[in-house]
N, C-alpha and C positions, 0 to 999 in steps of 0.2 A: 283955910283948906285949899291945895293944891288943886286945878283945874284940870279935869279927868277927859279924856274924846274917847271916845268907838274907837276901839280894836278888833280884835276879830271876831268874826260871828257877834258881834253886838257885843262881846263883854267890853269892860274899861282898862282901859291899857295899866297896866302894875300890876291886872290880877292875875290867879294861877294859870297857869299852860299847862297844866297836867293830864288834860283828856287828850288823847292820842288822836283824835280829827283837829285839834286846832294844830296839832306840834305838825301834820302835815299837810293842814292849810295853809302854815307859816311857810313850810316847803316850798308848795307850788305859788306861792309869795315871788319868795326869793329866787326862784329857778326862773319866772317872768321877769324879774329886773337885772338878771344875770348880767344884760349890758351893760349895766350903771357900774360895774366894775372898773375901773381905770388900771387896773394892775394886770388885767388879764387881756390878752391879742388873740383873737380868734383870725384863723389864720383864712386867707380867700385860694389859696391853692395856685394864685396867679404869679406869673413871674416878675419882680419892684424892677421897675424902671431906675436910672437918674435924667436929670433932664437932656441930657445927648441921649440917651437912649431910646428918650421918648420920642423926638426927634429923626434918629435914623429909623424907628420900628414905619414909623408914618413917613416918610419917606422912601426907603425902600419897600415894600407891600405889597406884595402882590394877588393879594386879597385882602378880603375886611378887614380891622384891626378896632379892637374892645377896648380900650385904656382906663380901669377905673381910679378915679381921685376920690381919694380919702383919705382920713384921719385914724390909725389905726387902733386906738384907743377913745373914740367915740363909738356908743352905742348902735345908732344906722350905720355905721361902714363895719359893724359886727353882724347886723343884719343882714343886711346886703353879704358879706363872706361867706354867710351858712347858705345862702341860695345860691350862689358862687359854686361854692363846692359839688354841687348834686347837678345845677345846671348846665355848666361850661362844659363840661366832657361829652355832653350831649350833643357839643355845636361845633368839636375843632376839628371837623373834619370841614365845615365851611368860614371858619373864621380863627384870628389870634389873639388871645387873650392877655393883658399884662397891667399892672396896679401901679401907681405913686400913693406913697406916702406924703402930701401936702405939709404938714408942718417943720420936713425935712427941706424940701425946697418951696419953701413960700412964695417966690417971684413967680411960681404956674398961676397961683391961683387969678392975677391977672393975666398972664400969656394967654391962659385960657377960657378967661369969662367965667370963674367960675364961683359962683355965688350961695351956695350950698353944699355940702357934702354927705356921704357919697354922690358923685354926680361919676356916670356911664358916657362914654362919649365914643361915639362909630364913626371912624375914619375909614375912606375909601378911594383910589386914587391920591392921596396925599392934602386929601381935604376933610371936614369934618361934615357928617351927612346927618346924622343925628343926636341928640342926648339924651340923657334920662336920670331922672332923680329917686325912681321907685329902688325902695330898699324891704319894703316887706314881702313875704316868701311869696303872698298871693299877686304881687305888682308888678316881678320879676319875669316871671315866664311870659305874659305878653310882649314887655317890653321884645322877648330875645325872640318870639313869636311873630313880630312885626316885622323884625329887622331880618332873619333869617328862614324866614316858616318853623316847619312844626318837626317840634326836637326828634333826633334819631334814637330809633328801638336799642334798647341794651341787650345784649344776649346773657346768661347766668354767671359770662367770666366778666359782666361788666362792659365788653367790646360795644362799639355804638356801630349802628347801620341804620341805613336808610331804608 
């Protein structure tokens, strides 16, 4: 006899899925591991660098500058995109925002120390002042909260202000 484990709500995985609370327990399953997709890019809204780019953004600058590194089909720098999208608009009125794609140019991940991904990195003056490796939605806003204060009000067309 084949060796049966817990499935959901406690039945044995082979048996029926026919009650309509497991078919959309299996849902919110699946809608949680959404990252583990490798076929699917969730987009961060920020503009890809290559590495000159990165380069002149940080050197020419005339205020803060965001650079986030990551892997665009890993799960955390999918994370981190969905906080991206709702956070950064809140902030470019005191800072610039812009992504690498690592796997694309690999020689960053030593120019820049960088040992994990996503990793956030705040350059200022044409030096790096801080970084950060928070990628879930509740780890995000402090991070931009330390580094900038406290995100600017939306008005109903979306417009940010202080």
């Amino acid at each position: 006899m084949a060796a049966r484990r817990p499935g959901l709500r406690g039945r044995w995985c082979g048996e029926n899925m026919s009650d309509e609370r497991d078919l959309q327990e299996l849902q919110l399953i699946l809608e949680e591991h959404a990252d583990c997709d490798y076929n699917t890019r969730v987009p961060s809204g920020l503009e890809a660098l290559d590495p000159e780019g990165v380069q002149r953004v940080i050197a020419e600058a005339t205020r803060p500058v965001v650079i986030k590194f990551g892997k665009d089909f890993c799960g955390w720098t999918k994370k981190l995109n969905r906080s991206l999208q709702v956070i950064v608009p809140l902030y470019t009125d005191r800072a610039d925002f812009y992504e690498v794609n690592l796997p694309t140019y690999p020689h960053l991940w030593d120019e820049f120390q960088i040992d994990t991904t996503p990793m956030m990195i705040l350059f200022q003056d044409g030096k790096e002042v801080d970084r950060s490796d928070a990628a879930e939605p509740w780890e995000v806003p402090p991070v931009f909260e330390k580094w900038f204060g406290p995100p600017a009000r939306q008005d109903a067309a979306g417009n940010g202000s202080r």
